[in-house]
N, C-alpha and C positions, 0 to 999 in steps of 0.2 A: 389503474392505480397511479402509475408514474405519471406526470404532467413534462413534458420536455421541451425546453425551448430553446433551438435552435439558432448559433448566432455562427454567421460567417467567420469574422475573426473580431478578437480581445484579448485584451491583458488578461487578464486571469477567470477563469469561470468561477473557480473559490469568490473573486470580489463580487463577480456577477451575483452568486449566488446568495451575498446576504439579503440582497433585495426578496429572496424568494420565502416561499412558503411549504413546510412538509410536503415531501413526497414530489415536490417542483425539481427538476435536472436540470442544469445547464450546462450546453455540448456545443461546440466551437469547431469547425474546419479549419482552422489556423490561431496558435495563442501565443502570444510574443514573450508575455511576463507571468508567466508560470511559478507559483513558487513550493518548493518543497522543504523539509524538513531542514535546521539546520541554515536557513536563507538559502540553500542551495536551489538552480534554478532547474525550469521542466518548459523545455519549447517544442512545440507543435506545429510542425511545418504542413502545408495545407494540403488535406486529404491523405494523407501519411502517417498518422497517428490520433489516437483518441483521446482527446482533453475530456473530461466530465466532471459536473460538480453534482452530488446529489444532497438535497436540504429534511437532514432527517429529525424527527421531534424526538427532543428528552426531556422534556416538560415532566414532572413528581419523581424523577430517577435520583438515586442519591448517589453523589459524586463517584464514589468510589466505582460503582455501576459503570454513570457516565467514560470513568477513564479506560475502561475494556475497550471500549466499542472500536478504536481503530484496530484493533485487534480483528473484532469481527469482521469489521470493512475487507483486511485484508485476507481472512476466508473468503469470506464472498468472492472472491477477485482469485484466487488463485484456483477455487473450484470452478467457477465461470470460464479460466483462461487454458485453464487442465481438457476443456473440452476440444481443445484444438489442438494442443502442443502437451505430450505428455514426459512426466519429469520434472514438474513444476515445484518451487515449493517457497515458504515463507520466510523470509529474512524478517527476524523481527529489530525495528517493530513495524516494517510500512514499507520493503520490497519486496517484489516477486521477483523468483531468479529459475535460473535453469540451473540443475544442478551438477553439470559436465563439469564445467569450466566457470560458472561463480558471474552469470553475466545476468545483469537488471533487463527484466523485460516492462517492468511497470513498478510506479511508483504511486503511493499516496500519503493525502496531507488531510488531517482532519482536525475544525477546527473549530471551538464555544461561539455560539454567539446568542445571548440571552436562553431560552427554552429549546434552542436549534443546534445540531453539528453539522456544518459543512463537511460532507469526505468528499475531499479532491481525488480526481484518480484520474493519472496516465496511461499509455498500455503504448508501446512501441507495435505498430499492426502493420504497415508495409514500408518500413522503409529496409532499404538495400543496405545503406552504409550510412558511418555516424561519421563524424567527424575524430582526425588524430587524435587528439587528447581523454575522445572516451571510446572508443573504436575494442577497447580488449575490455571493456567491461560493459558493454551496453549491447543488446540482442533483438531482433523483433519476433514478431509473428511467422513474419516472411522468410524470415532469416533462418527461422527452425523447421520451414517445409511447410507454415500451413496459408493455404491461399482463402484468407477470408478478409470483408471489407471492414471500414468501421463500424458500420450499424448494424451487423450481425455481433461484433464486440458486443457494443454497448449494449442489445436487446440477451445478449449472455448474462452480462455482469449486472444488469438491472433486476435479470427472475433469480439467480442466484442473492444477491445485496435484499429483496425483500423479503427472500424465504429465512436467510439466517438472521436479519433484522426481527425479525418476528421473533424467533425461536431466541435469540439475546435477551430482547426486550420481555418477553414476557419467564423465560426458564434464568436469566442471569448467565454471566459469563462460564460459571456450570457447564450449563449446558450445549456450549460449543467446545467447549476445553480439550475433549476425548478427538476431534475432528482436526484441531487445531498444533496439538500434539503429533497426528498422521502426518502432517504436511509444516514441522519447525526444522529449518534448514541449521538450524544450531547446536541441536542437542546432541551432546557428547562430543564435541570438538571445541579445541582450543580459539577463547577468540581475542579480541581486543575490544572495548568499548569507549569510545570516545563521547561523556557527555555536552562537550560545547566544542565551537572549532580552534577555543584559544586553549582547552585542557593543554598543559605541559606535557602532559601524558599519559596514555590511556590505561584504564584497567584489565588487566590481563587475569586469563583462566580459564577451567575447562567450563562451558558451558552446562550446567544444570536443567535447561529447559526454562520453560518459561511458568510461573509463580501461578496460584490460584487467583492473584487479583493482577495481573498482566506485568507483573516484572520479571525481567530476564535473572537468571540465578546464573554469576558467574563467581566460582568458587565458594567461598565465604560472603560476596555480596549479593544484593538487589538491586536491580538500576529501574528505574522507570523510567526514565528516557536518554536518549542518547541514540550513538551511529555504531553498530555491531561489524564486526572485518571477522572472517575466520584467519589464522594466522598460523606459525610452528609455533610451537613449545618452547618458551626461554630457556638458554642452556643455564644450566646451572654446575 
């Protein structure tokens, strides 16, 4: 089913991938200019981490359909990465974290383009140590005890990404909701949501879970996009 092609190293597999076609991947041993949600960046040092783009069709889907799917992406990926390291769970709307200590194991970017979404996806798979400035919030594979390569990741998170692609695609966001719920690292904790990086300041409240059509419910609002932090409780 998947068609995959493999590139030594590049800027971004997302770029690579609008050249491609459904069900086309493109996977990188090293990616310089990485981009994730927010302009924030995603680098992949060679053989050390899994850069993947996969090129999936939403060709007759109606928008609102369309806007789930990073959501699914991120099942996909968190049941696929649960197979190695357990404790996993979903920051909405596009990290995987462990949920000891609130650290990013993988990230994803999903992104329009004509009939197509690109979902970008990272996965921190052997590396030892990050760098200072993200060192207390960043984790790998390796780091949590599991000794696996990248293309045992990748051939994880590809039978996972088509089995719930499928079951999205043809049941609606429905139909992964009950699954997706299992595995929301938010619900019923206090969080902050930051919709851009110039907000003055973010919106505060207890999280409600996440909406029937993919918005986070925090207090009395609805976000559909934005950067989620769990936080304490404003004193009052």
């Amino acid at each position: 089913m998947w068609n995959v092609i493999r590139l030594e190293k590049t800027r971004s597999t997302n770029s690579d991938a609008l050249s491609g076609k459904p069900w086309d991947v493109f996977t990188a041993k090293s990616q310089t200019a990485g981009r994730g949600r927010l302009d924030h960046k995603w680098i992949a040092k060679p053989g050390a981490n899994l850069a993947m783009s996969a090129v999936l069709d939403v060709s007759g889907l109606e928008p609102a359909h369309v806007a789930t799917l990073p959501l699914a992406v991120g099942l996909a990926v968190v049941e696929a990465l649960s197979r190695f390291a357990p404790g996993l769970r979903l920051k909405w709307p596009n990290d995987i974290i462990e949920m000891r200590e609130g650290r990013k194991l993988s990230g994803i970017l999903c992104e329009r383009s004509a009939d197509k979404v690109i979902a970008g996806i990272g996965v921190n798979v052997r590396e030892q140590a990050f760098p200072p400035e993200i060192a207390t919030r960043a984790v790998s594979l390796a780091m949590l005890g599991a000794d696996v390569g990248t293309d045992e990741v990748l051939n994880a998170v590809l039978s996972s990404l088509s089995s719930i692609y499928k079951e999205w695609k043809d049941g609606g966001f429905a139909a992964i909701k009950p699954r997706l719920d299992a595995v929301d690292a938010l619900h019923g904790v206090n969080v902050e949501v930051w919709k851009t990086d110039s907000d003055p300041e973010p919106v505060h409240g207890i999280c409600g879970g996440i909406a029937s059509d993919g918005a986070l419910i925090v207090g009395t609002n609805r976000i559909y996009a934005g950067e989620a932090r769990k936080t304490r409780a404003k004193a009052v």
